[in-house]
C-alpha positions as CSV (number, residue, x, y, z in Angstrom):
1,X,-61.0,-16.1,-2.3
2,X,-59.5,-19.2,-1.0
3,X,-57.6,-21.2,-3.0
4,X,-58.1,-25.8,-3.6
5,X,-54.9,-27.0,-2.1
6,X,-54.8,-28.6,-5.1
7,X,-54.8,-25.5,-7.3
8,X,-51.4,-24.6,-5.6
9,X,-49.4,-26.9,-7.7
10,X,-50.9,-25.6,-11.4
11,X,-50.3,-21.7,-10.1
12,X,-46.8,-22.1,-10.5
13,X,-46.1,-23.5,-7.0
14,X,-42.9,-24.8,-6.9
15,X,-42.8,-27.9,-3.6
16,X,-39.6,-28.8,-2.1
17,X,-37.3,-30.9,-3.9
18,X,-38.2,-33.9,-1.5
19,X,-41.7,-33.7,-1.7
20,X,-43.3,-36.8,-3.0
21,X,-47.1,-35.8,-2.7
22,X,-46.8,-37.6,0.6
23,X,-47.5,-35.6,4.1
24,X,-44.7,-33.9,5.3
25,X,-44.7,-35.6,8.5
26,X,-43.8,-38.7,7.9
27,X,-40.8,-37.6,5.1
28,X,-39.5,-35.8,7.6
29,X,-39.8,-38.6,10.7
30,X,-37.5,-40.8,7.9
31,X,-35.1,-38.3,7.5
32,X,-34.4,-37.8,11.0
33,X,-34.7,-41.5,11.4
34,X,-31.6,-41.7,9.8
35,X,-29.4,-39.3,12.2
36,X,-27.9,-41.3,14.5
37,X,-29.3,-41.1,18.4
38,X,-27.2,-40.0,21.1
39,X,-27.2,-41.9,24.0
40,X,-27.5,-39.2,26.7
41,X,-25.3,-39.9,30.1
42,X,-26.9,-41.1,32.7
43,X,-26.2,-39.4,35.9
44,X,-25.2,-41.0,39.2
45,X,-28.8,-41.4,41.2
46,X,-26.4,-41.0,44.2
47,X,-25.4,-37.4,43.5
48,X,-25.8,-35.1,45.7
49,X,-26.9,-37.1,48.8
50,X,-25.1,-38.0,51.5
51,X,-26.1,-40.0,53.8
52,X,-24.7,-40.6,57.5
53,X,-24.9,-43.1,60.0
54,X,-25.5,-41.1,63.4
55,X,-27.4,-42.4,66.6
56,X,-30.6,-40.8,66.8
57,X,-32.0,-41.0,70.4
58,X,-34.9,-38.5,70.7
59,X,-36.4,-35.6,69.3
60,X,-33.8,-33.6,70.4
61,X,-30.9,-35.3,68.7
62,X,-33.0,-34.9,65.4
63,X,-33.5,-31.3,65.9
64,X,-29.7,-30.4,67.1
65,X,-28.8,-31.8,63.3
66,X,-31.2,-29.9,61.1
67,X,-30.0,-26.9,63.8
68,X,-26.2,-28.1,62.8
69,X,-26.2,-29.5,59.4
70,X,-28.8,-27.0,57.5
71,X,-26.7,-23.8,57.3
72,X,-23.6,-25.4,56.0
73,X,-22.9,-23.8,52.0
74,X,-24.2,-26.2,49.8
75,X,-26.8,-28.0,52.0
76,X,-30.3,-28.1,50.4
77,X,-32.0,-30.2,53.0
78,X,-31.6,-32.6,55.5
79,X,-33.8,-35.1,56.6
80,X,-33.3,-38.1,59.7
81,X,-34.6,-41.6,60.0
82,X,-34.7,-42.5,63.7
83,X,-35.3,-46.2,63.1
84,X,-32.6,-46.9,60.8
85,X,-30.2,-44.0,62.9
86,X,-29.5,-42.7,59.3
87,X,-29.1,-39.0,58.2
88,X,-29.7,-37.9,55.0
89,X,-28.3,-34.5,53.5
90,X,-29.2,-33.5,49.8
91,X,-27.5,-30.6,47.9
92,X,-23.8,-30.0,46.9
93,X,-22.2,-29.7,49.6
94,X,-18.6,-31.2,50.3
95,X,-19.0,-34.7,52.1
96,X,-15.9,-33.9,54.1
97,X,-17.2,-31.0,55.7
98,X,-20.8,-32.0,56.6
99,X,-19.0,-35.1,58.3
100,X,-16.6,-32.8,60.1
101,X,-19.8,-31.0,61.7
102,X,-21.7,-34.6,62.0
103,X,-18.8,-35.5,64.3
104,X,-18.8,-32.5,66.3
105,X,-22.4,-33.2,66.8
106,X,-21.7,-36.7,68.1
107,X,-18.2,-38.4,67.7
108,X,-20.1,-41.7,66.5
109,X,-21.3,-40.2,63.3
110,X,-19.8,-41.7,60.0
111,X,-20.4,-42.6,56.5
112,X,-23.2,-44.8,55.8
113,X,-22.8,-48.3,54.9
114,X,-24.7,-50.5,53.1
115,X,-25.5,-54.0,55.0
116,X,-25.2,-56.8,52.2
């Protein structure tokens, strides 16, 4: 036989030492409003991407850097913008490296640099 909710307290139930009568839900949202929040770190956007300026002529050039750039440890992809002659490498590789092979590809190859 089920029992009143009610009933509970005069059957020798014995609620938490914080309890009101009130829901629980909203006791409890107070008392973790209280706790301090900690601000979580925001991570660099820029991590783990570099990003090369490397002329780009044809089809060709595009394909001799994924051939080049894509088995280096750490590389997770590459991708290459012919308009803005801009390569883009994602993963954790070393930058140091990938722009070591970028240069054997084609001695022109650096760093990109922002235009202000």
């Amino acid at each position: 036989m089920a029992m009143n909710p009610n009933e509970l307290f005069y059957a020798g139930y014995n609620p938490s030492p914080w309890y009101n009568g009130h829901n629980d839900y909203w006791i409890l949202r107070a008392l973790n409003a209280e706790k301090p929040i900690e601000k979580k770190k925001q991570e660099d956007p820029k991590k783990g991407i570099i990003e090369l300026s490397m002329p780009l002529c044809c089809e060709g050039c595009i394909l001799k850097v994924h051939k080049k750039l894509k088995p280096i440890d750490g590389v997770a992809s590459v991708e290459c913008d012919q308009l803005k002659q801009k390569v883009i490498v994602k993963g954790d590789a070393n930058p140091e490296a990938v722009l070591k092979k970028a240069r054997k590809i084609n001695k022109r190859a650096d760093f990109w640099k922002e235009k202000k």
